[in-house]
N, C-alpha and C positions, 0 to 999 in steps of 0.2 A: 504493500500500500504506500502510497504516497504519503511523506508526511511536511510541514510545515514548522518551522521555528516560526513561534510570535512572542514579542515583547507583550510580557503583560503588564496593566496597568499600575502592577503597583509593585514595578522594576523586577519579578523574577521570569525565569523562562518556562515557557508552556508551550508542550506539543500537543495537536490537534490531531487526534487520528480515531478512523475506525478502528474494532476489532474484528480480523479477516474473519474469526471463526463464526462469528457473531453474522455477520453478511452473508455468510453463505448460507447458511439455517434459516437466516431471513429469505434467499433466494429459494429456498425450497418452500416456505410457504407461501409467498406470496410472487403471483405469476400475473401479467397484466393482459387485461380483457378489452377488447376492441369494442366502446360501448359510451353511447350519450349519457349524460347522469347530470342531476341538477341535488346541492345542495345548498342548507340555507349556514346563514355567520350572524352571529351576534357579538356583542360584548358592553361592557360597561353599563349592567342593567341594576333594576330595583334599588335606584338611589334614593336613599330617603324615604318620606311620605308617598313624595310622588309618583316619584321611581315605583315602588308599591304597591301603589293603587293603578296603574298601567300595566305592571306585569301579565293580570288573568287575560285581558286582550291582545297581548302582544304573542304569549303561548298558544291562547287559542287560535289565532292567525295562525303559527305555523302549525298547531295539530290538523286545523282545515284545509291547508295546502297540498296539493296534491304533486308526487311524484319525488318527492325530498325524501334522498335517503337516507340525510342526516342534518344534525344540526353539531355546527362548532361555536363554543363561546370561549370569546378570547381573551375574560378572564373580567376583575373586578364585580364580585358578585353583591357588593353593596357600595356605598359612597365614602369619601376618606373623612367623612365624617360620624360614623355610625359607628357603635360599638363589636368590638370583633366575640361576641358571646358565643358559649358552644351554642347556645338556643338561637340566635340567627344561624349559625349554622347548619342544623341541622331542621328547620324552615326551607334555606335555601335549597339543602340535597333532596326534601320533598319535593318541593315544585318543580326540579332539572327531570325526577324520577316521574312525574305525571307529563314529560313530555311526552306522545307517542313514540316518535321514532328514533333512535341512539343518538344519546345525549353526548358530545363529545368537549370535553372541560380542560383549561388553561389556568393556572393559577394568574390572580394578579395580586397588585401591590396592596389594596386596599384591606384582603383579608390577612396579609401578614405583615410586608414591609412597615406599613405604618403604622400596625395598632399597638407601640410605643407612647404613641399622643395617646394627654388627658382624657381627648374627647371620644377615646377608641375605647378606652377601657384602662388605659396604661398597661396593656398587655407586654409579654418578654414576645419579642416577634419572632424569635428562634423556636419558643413554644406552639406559637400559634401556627407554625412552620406545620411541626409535626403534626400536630391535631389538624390541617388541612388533608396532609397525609392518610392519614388514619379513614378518615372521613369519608373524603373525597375520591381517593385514588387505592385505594385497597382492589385488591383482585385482577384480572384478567381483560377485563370488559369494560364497557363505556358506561354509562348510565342511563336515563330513560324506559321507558315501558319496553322496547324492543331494546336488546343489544346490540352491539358486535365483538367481537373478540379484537383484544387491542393485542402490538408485540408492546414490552415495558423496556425503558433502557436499566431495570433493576434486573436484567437478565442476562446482562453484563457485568461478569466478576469483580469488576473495576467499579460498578458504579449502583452498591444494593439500595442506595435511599433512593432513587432517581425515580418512583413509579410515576410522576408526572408525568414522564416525558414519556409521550406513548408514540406509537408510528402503528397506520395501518392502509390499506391499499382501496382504490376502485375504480374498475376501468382502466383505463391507462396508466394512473395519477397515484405516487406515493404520497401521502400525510404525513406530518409530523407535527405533534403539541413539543412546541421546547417552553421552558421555565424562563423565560426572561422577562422582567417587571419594573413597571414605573420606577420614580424614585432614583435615575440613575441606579437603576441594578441593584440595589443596595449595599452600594459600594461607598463611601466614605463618609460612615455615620459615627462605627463601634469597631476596634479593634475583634470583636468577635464578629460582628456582623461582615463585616471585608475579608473573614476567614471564610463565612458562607459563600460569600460571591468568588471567591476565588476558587472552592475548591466543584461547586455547582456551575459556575463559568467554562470551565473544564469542563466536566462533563455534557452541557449545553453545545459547545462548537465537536465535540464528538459526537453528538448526536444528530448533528447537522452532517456532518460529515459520512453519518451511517444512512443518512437517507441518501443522501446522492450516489451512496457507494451503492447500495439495493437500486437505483434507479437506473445508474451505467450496469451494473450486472446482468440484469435482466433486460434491459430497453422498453422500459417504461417510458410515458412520452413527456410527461411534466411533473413537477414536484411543488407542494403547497406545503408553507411553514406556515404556523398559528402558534402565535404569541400572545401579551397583553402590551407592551411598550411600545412606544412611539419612541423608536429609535432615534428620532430626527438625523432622517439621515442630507449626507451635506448638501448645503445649498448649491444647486448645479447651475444657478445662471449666473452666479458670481463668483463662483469656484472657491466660497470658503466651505470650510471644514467646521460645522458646528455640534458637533456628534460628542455627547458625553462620554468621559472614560468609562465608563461601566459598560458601554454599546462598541466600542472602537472594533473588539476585538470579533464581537456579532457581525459587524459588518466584513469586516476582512474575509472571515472564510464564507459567508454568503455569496461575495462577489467573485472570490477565487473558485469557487464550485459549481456556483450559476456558468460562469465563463466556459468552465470545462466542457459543463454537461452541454453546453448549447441548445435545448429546448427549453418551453416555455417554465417559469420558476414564478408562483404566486405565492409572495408574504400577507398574509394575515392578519391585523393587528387592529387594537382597539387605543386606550390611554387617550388621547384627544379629542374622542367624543365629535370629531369632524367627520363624515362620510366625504369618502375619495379615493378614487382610481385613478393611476397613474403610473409613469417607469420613475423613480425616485433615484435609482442609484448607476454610479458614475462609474467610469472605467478609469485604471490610472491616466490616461488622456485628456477627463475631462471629460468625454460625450459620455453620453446618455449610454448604458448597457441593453438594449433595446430586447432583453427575452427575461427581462425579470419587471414584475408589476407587484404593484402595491395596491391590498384593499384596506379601507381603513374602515371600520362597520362605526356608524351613527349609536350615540349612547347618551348617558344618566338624562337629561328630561326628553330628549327625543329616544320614544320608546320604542322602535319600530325595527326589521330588519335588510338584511339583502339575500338577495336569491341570486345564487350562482347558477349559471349552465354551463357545463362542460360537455364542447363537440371536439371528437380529436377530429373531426372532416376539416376544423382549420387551425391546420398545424402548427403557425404561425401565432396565433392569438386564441388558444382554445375556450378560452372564460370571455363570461357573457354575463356582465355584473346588472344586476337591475334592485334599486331600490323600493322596499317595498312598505310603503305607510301603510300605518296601523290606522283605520278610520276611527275608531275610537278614542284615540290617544293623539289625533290629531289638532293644533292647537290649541290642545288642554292647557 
């Protein structure tokens, strides 16, 4: 395998690599299928009151919608102002599980990184880490009324805490949930906390790493990351670089992987609460890397979602992004 020297952020060295063994076990289960597919994305929901009282219509939109074989939420399951309680918690993994169709889950920042704040609870976020864990990401499979069988990156000897980070396949298109979240990654808060990021950093850009490597192994025709962070990646009309240290090292091997693989590469991601499509990210050149696109799904008071179609008939641009308001929650 190929591997990468990257400077990490917080001066030591870090190699990026899959595990062959791991890839190939992958390549035996999962084989890609020549095959139209539409699903839906969300994230940044049930913020607050409001956030709240939006949810039942915004589920049942996508329970009504017809032909969705899943739904991805790319994480933030309440607002960075709510208290991170086990009993929200466990609120929330009812509603994902009364979704009909496999519910597919992202950690974000709101239920760990920050509930340190008064207004969170003053929780230890390294706590509230696990009991997400526990919770959320326990077992094989995704959540919702229907499942599917996820792979886990805890099934890499290298990496047992990792069940977030799941990868699973359809149609053409490999998946992959990686763990990266607001808050600059939770990287320069706590001398313990910048141990989290660094050693879950790692494991993250290997995880990236193992999708594309199952993606060239097999010849799968595109690959979709789902995160919660708005990486902000660099400003391309003015060629600066405004990308936090915590993201530097996400973007590096996205662009070096997206490049390899040459077919179409769609990120994921919520944290800004802006809906937008668009190529975000730059080649060492400068121009636009034109096979990698960015969705950014609409969130906390716009409660509503997007529906993806995915046709491999065009090769080229296989996603088919369309916004989808929730009539209920429409100017609320």
């Amino acid at each position: 395998m190929r591997r990468l020297l990257l400077t990490f952020a917080l001066g030591a060295p870090l190699w990026a690599q899959a595990d062959p063994a791991l890839v190939a076990k992958l390549a035996e289960r999962f084989q890609p299928q020549t095959q139209a597919f539409t699903f839906a994305a969300i994230g940044d929901q049930q913020y607050g009151a409001e956030g709240e009282a939006k949810w039942p219509a915004l589920a049942a939109s996508i329970n009504a919608a017809t032909a969705l074989q899943f739904v991805a939420h790319m994480g933030d399951i309440k607002s960075g102002s709510t208290r991170c309680d086990d009993a929200l918690f466990e609120s929330r993994l009812q509603d994902f599980n009364k979704i009909a169709i496999p519910f597919i889950l992202t950690p974000g920042d709101n239920e760990w990184t920050d509930c340190h704040r008064a207004n969170n609870g003053a929780y230890d976020s390294l706590e509230r880490l696990k009991k997400l864990r526990e919770m959320f990401f326990a077992g094989e499979s995704s959540l919702g009324q229907r499942k599917i069988a996820l792979a886990k990156q805890s099934e890499d000897s290298r990496y047992p805490l990792y069940t977030e980070n799941a990868l699973f396949t359809h149609g053409g298109v490999v998946f992959a949930t990686l763990h990266i979240v607001g808050s600059n990654n939770n990287l320069g808060r706590t001398p313990e906390n910048d141990a989290e990021y660094k050693a879950r950093n790692q494991a993250t850009l290997d995880w990236i790493r193992t999708a594309f490597a199952l993606a060239n192994a097999n010849k799968f025709d595109s690959v979709v990351l789902m995160f919660q962070a708005d990486p902000e990646f660099p400003l391309l009309a003015s060629g600066k670089n405004t990308t936090p240290a915590g993201f530097t090292d996400t973007l590096r091997v996205m662009l070096e992987e997206s490049q390899a693989l040459g077919k179409p590469v769609l990120a994921i991601h919520g944290d800004s609460h802006f809906f937008r499509f668009d190529k975000p990210l730059a080649r060492a050149d400068g121009k636009v890397l034109d096979n990698f696109f960015r969705l950014e799904v609409p969130g906390e008071t716009d409660a509503h979602w997007v529906r993806v179609d995915v046709d491999p008939a065009t090769a080229a641009s296989p996603f088919r992004i369309q916004h989808i308001t929730v009539a209920e929650n429409a100017n609320r």
